[in-house]
ZASE-781607 format. One line per 2 residues: number of its first residue (from 1); for each residue x, y, z of C-alpha. Coordinates in steps of 0.001 Angstrom, whole numbers, plus 500000, padded with zeros to 6 digits. Layout:
BEGIN
NUM = X/Y/Z | ...
This chain:
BEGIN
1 = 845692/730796/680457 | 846343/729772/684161
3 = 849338/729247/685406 | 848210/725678/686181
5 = 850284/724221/683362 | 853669/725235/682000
7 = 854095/726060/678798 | 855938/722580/678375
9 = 853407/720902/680064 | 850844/722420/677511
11 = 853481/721774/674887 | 853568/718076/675968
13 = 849844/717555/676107 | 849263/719258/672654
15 = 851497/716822/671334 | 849782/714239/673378
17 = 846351/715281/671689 | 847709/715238/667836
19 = 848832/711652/668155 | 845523/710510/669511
21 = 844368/712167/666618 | 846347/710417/664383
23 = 845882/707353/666249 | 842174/708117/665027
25 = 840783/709188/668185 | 837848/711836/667538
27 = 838085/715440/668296 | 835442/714596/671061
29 = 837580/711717/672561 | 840622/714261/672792
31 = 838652/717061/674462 | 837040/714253/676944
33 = 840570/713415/677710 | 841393/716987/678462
35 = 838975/717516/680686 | 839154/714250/682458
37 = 842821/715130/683235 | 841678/718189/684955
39 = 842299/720899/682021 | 840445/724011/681968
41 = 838003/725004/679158 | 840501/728127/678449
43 = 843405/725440/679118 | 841955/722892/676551
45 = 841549/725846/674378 | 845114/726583/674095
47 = 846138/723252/674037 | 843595/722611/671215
49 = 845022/725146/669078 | 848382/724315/669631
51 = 847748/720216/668504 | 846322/721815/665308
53 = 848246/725091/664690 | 845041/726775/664900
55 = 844714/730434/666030 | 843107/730634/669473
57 = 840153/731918/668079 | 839427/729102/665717
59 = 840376/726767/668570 | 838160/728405/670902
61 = 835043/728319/668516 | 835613/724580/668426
63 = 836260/723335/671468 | 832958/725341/672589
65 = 831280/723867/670059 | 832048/720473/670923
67 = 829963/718001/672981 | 832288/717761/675667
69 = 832094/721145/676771 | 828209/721555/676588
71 = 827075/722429/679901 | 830000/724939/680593
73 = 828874/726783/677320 | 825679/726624/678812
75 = 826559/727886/681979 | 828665/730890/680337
77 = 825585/732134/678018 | 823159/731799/681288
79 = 826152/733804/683556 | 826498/736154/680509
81 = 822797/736940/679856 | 822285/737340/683896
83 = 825149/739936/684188 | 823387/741864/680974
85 = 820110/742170/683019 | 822134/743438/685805
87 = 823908/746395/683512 | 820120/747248/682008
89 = 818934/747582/685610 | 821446/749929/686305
């Protein structure tokens, strides 16, 4: 996790997230907020699991599985696949 956020400001915006969610705001609409404010994928992540006492893990799998983080999971696979053809070539 970067030191970008303190752990009260993550505190603060994980509580932030769970009452749009029980405001009825969509899992989608929370991680759009996230990012909008500037939060990291590994930042939203964390703050994720923390709104919904998940484990990181489970938090992880759905925040990259969500909508809002598309393209970066894109990007990740393409960076990851590209750095596996390097390590063959080797």
């Amino acid at each position: 996790m970067s030191s970008k956020y303190s752990r009260k400001r993550r505190d603060d915006l994980a509580r932030h997230c769970r009452q749009m969610l029980m405001e009825n705001k969509t899992k989608e609409e929370v991680l759009s907020y996230l990012k909008e404010i500037g939060c990291s994928l590994s930042s939203s992540c964390v703050i994720w699991a923390k709104a919904n006492n998940l484990s990181f893990d489970k938090a992880q799998i759905q925040v990259l599985g969500s909508k809002t983080w598309e393209n970066e999971r894109s990007d990740a696979i393409d960076c990851h696949n590209q750095f596996m053809d390097m390590l063959d070539k080797l």
